[in-house]
C-alpha positions in Angstrom: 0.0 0.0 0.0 2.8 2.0 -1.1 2.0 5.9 -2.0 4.7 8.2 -4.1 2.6 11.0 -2.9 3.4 10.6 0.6 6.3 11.9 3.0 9.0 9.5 4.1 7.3 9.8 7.5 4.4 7.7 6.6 6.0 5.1 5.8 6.0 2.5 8.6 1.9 3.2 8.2 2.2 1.9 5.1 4.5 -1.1 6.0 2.0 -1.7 8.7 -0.9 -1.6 6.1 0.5 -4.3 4.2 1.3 -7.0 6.9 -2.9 -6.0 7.9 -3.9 -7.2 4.4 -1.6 -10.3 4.5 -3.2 -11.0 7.7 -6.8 -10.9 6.9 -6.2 -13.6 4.3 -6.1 -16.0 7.5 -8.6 -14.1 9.2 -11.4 -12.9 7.5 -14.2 -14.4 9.1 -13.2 -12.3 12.2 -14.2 -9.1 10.3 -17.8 -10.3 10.5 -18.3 -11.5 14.4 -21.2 -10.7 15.9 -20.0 -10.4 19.5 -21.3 -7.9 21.4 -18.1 -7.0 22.9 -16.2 -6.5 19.2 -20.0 -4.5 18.0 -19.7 -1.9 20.5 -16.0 -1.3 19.7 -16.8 -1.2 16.2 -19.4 1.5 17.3 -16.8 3.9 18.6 -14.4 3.0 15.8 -17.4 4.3 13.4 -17.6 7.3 15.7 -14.0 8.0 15.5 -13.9 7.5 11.8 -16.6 9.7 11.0 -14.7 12.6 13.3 -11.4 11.8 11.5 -12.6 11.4 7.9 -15.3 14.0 7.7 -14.5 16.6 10.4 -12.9 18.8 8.1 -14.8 17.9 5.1 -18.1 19.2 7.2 -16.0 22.6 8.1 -14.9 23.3 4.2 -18.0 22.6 2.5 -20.0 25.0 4.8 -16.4 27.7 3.7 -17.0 26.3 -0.1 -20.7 26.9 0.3 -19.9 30.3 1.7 -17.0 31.4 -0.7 -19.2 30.7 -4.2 -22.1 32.7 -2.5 -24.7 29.4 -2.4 -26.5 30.2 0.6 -27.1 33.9 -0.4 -28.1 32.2 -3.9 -30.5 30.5 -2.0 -31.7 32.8 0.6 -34.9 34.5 -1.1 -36.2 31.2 -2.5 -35.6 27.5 -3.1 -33.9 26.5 -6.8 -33.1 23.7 -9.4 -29.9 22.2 -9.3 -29.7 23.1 -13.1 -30.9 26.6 -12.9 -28.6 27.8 -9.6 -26.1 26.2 -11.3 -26.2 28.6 -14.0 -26.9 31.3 -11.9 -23.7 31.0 -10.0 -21.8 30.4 -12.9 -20.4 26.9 -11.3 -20.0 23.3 -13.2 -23.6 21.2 -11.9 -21.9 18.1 -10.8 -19.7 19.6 -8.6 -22.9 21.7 -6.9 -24.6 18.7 -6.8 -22.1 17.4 -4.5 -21.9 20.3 -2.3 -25.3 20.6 -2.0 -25.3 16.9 -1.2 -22.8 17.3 1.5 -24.6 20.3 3.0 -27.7 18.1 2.9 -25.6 15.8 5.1 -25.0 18.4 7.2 -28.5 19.3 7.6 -28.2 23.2 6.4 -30.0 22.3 3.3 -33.1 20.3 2.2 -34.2 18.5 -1.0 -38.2 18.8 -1.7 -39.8 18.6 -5.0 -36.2 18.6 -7.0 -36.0 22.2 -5.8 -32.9 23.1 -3.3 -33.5 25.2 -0.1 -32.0 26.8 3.2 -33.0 25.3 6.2 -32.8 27.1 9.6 -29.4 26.7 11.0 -28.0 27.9 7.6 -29.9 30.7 7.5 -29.1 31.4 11.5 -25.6 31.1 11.0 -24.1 31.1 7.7 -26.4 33.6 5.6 -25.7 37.3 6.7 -28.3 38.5 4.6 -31.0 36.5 6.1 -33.2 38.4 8.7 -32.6 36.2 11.8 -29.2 36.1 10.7 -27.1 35.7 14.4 -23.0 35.9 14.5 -22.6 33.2 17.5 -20.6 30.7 14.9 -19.0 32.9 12.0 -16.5 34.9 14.4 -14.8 31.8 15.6 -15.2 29.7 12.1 -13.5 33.1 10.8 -10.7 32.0 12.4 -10.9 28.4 11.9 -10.9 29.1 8.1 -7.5 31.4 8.7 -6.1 28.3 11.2 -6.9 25.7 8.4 -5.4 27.1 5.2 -2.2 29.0 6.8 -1.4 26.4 9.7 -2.7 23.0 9.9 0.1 21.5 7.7 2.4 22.8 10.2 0.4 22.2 13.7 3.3 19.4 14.1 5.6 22.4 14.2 2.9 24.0 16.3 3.0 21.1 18.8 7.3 21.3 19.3 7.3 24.9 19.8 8.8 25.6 16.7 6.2 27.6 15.0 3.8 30.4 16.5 0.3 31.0 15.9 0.6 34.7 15.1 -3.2 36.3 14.7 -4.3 36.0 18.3 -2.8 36.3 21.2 -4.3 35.7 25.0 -4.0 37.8 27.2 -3.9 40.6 24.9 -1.0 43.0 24.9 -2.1 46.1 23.2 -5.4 47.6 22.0 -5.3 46.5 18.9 -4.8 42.8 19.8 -7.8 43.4 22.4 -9.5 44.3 19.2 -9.1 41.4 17.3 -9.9 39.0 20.7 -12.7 40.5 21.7 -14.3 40.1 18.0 -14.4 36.2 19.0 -15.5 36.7 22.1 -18.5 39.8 21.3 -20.5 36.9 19.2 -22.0 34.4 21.9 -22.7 38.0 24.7 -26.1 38.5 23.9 -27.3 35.0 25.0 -24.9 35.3 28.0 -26.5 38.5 28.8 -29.8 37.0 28.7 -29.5 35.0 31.6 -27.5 37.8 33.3 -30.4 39.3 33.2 -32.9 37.7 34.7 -30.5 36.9 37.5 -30.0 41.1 38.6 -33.7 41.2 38.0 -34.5 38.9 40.8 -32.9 41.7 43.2 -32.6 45.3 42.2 -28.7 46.2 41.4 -27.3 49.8 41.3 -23.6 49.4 41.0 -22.1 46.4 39.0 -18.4 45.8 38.7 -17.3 44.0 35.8 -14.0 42.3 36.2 -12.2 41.6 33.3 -15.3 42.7 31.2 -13.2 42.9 28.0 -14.5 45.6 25.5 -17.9 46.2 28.0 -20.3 44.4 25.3 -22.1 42.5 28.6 -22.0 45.6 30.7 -23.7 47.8 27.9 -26.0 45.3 27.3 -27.2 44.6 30.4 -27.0 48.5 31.1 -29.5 48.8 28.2 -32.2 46.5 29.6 -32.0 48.0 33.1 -32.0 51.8 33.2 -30.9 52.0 37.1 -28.1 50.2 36.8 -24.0 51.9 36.7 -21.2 49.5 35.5 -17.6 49.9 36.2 -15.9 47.4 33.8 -12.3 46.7 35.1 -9.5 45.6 32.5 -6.6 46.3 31.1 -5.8 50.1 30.2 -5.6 49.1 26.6 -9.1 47.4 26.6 -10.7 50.7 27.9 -10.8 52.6 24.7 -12.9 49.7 23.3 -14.9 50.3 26.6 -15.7 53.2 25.9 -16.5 53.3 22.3 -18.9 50.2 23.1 -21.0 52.1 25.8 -21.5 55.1 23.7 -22.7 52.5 20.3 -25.4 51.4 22.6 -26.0 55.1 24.1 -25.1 53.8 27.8 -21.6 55.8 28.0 -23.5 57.7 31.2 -23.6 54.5 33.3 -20.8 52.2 31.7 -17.5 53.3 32.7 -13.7 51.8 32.2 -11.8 50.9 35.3 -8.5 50.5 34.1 -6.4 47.9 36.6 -4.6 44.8 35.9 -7.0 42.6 37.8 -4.6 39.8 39.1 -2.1 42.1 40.3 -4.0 45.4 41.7 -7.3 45.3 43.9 -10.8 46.3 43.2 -12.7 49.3 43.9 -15.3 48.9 46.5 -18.8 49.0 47.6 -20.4 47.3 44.9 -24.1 45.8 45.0 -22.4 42.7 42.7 -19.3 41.6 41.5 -19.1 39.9 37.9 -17.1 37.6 36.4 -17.8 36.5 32.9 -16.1 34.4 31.2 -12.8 35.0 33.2 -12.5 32.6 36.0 -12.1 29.5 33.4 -8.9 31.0 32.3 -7.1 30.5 35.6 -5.8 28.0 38.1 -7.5 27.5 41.3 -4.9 29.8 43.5 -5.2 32.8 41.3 -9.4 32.0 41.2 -9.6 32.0 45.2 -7.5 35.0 45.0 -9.6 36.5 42.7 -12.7 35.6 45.0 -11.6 37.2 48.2 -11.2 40.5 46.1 -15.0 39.9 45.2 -15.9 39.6 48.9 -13.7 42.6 50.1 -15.2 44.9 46.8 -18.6 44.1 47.8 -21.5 45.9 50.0 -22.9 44.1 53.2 -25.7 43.0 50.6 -24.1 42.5 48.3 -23.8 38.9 45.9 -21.2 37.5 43.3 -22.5 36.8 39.8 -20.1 34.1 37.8 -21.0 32.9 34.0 -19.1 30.3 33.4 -18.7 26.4 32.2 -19.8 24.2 34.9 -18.3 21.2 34.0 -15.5 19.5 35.1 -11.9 18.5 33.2 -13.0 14.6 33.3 -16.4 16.2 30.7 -13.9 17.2 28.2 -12.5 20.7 26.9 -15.6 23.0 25.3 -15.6 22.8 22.5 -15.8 26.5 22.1 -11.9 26.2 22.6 -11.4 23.3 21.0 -10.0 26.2 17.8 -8.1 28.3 20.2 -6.5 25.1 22.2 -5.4 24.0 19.0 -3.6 27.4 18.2 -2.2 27.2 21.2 -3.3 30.0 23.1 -2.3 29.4 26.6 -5.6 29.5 28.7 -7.4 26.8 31.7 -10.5 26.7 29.8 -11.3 23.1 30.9 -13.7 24.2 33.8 -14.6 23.2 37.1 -17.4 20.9 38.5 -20.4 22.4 40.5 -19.1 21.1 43.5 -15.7 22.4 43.2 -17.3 25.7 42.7 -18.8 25.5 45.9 -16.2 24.9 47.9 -14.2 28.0 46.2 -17.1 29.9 47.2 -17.5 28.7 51.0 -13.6 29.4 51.5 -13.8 32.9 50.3 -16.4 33.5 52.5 -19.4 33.7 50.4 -22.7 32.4 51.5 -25.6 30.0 50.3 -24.3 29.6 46.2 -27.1 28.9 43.6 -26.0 27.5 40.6 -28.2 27.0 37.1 -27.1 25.6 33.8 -28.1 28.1 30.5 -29.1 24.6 28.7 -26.9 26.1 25.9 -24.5 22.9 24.0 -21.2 24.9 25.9 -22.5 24.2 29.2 -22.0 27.2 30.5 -24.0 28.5 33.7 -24.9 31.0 36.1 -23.3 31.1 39.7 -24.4 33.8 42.7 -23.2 33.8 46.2 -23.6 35.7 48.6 -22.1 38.1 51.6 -25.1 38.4 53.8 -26.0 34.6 54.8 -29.8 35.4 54.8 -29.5 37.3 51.4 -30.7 34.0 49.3 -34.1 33.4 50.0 -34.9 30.3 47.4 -37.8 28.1 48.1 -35.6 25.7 46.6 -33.0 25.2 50.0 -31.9 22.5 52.4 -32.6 24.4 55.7 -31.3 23.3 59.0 -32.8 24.0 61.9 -30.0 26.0 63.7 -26.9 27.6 62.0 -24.4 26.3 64.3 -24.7 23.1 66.7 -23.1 21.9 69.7 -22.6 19.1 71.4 -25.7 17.1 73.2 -27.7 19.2 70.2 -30.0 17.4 67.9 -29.6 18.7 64.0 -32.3 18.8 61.6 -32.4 19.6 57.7 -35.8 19.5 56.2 -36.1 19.2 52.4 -38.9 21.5 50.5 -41.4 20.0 48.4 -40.1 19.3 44.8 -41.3 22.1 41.9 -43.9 20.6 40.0 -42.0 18.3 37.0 -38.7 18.2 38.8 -36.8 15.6 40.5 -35.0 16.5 43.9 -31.1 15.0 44.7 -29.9 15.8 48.4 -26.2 15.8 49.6 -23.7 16.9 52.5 -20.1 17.9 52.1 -18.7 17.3 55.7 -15.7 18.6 57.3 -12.7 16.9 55.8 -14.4 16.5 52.2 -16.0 13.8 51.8 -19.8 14.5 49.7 -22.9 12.0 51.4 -25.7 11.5 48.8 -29.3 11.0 51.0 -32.2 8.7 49.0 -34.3 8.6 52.5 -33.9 10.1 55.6 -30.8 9.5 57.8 -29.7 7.6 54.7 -26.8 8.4 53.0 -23.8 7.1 50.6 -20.4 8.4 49.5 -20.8 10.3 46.1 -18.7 8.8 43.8 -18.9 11.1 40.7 -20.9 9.2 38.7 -24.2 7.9 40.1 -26.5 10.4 41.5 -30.2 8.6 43.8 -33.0 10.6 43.8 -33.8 12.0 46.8 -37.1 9.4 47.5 -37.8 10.4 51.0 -40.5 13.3 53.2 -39.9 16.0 54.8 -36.3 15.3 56.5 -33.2 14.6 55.2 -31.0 14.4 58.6 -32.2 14.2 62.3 -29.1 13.4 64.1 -27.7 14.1 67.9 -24.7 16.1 68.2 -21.9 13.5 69.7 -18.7 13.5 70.5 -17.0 12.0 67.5 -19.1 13.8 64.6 -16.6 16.0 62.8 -16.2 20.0 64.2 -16.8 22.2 61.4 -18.6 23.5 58.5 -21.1 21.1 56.5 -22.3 22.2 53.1 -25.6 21.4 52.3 -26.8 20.7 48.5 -30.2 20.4 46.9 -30.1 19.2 43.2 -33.5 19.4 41.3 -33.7 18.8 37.8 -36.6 18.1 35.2 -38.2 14.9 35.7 -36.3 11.9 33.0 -33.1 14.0 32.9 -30.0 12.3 34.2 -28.2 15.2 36.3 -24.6 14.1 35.7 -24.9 14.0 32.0 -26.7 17.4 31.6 -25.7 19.5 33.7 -26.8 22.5 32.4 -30.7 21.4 32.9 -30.7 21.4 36.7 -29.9 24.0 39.5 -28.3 23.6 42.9 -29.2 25.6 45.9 -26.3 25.5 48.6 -26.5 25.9 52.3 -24.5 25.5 55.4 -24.2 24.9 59.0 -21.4 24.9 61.8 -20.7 21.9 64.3 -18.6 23.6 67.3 
């Protein structure tokens, strides 16, 4: 299986290829087994196949579609294969195969021998369609540039040996800050929209924005709520595009730069929220907790955290949303951190009571609050103990609200030391182990329990999981919400 073609580095595939063929002549009939065990590999072998045959092929028809101008072609109304073919001036057997890979790719539909756009091409890929949206083009913009100038060099790329030159993170200048935050400006409006209805729940005032980039969030969520005054802290060479954001959306009154290097310097104070968007998944967990205890000190005795980000763990896989950037090797976390993990960031920096709720969007992405003031969260939706702090000879009890109509309730306890309990009934509890989550199947109580001697001294964090009814939990995170509270053991 010997190809001139190819590079001298392929050739022990090739040798290998060969001694595969020889080998089958002995041992055909094993190509055909129907055991179950060799089936379900050959499923994932499929899987992989498809990835690393077609990946690419999927991502340069939808730039050959664009580049010839097809979808536009087909925008105002469906069309013959012969007829758009001599529209666009382009040979029909080789539209017929585009269209026919696009077809695969669901962005286009065959009905009555007459070709048309179907919604996600229209959504994404056809500018001058009226719900035209810019979540995908900004980033397959620069998967187009990565593709034709770098992929037959991303060895090189790998071994340090060659840079990927058209982004850089963290910016260094304005004009890189430019070119960053034109990826990141795209996917803001649906982020925004769940902001909002989270600083709708309780009136805000004064929001900080740390590390807002060019303010897009901050003047969007300054449009849709005319009391409230954003600071957005960054880098001084982010704050012109600050600036000139607020005033495009006629906010420039009530969005302001704060220019500070926000790992190095601290943040201004007295805020009725802190936000973090996007930001925290970029960093380690020292430099997050850091981070946090700025929050805490920057905010009012009322006041409450705000986080949008991922909340899923590095054992869920990289987002795909990086997957492009990883690859150019920008030098980011961007893996995320699991719910629980974010609630124990939370507890040490002080904060109180975290509620957490997945978007439902494919990146997984969610919204976090916490807050300073222990009775500040008031959800239905809470494990409540019966006292705040216990003592020995006491007797501890956590009730368990009824479950919202449609949803199923999971109950845990993070004690002192670490280990997470997972209650099915009352008094009735199992290590978590990551993977398998028991509804919560009991009344009223999750834990009645005297106070003795050897029950661990300290903080117990107390979680209530309720998600739609037939959703797993663990593999959909961002379909449920979790409602955190605590109590003290002296």
């Amino acid at each position: 299986m010997t190809n001139s073609t190819q590079p001298e580095l392929f050739h022990p595939w090739n040798d290998a290829c060969d001694r595969w063929l020889l080998n089958q002549a002995t041992h055909l009939d094993q190509l055909l087994s129907e055991d179950e065990e060799i089936q379900e590999n050959s499923d994932e072998e499929m899987r992989v196949a498809d990835i690393a045959l077609n990946g690419f092929i999927s991502t340069m028809s939808i730039f050959g579609a664009i580049e010839t101008g097809l979808f536009e072609a087909l925008a105002s109304s469906p069309a013959k294969l012969d007829s758009l073919a001599q529209q666009m001036n382009i040979d029909q057997t080789n539209l017929g195969r585009l269209l026919s890979t696009l077809q695969r790719l669901n962005l286009v539909e065959l009905k009555s021998q007459e070709w048309a756009l179907k919604a996600p091409a229209r959504r994404f890929f056809t500018p001058t369609a009226p719900e035209f949206e810019p979540y995908l083009w900004t980033r397959l913009s620069m998967t187009h540039l990565f593709l034709r100038k770098y992929v037959p060099e991303w060895a090189d790329m790998v071994r340090g040996q060659r840079q990927f030159d058209e982004l850089q993170w963290p910016p260094r200048n304005e004009q890189e800050s430019r070119d960053f935050e034109h990826i990141m400006t795209a996917e803001a409006p649906y982020l925004t929209a769940r902001l909002n209805t989270v600083i709708q729940e309780k009136p805000i005032k004064r929001l900080l924005d740390v590390g807002g980039g060019g303010g897009i969030i901050a003047s969007l969520l300054a449009s849709q709520q005319p009391d409230l005054t954003v600071d957005v802290l960054n880098l001084p060479h982010a704050c012109p595009l600050i600036t000139e954001t607020a005033k495009k959306f006629n906010v420039a009154e009530r969005v302001h730069p704060h220019p500070a290097d926000f790992l190095e310097e601290d943040f201004p104070t007295d805020y009725d929220a802190v936000l973090f968007s996007r930001v925290l998944v970029d960093w380690p967990d020292e430099i997050v907790s850091r981070l946090l205890n700025k929050a805490y000190r920057a905010l009012n005795s009322e006041g409450q955290l705000i986080i949008c980000e991922r909340m899923r763990g590095p054992d869920e896989g990289i987002s795909r949303m990086w997957l492009t950037f990883m690859a150019m090797g920008v030098k980011a976390h961007v893996f995320g951190r699991t719910p629980l993990r974010w609630t124990e960031l939370l507890d040490q920096a002080g904060f109180h009571h975290p509620r957490l709720q997945g978007d439902g969007s494919f990146e997984g992405y969610g919204v976090i609050q916490a807050f300073v003031d222990r009775q500040a969260n008031q959800a239905e939706q809470l494990l409540r103990p019966s006292e705040s702090v216990y003592h020995n000879a006491d007797t501890a009890v956590v009730t368990v609200p009824p479950a919202p109509e449609g949803y199923t309730q999971y109950v845990g306890m993070r004690i002192p030391g670490g280990q997470t309990l997972i209650f099915s009934q009352k008094n009735t509890m199992q290590p978590f182990n990551g993977m398998n989550l028991p509804p919560w199947q009991g009344g009223e109580i999750a834990l009645e329990q005297i106070i003795l001697p050897n029950i661990p001294r300290g903080k117990y964090l107390l979680y209530l999981l309720y998600a739609p009814e037939g959703v797993e939990p663990m593999a959909h995170s961002e379909k449920w919400t979790l409602n955190v509270s605590t109590f003290r053991v002296m």
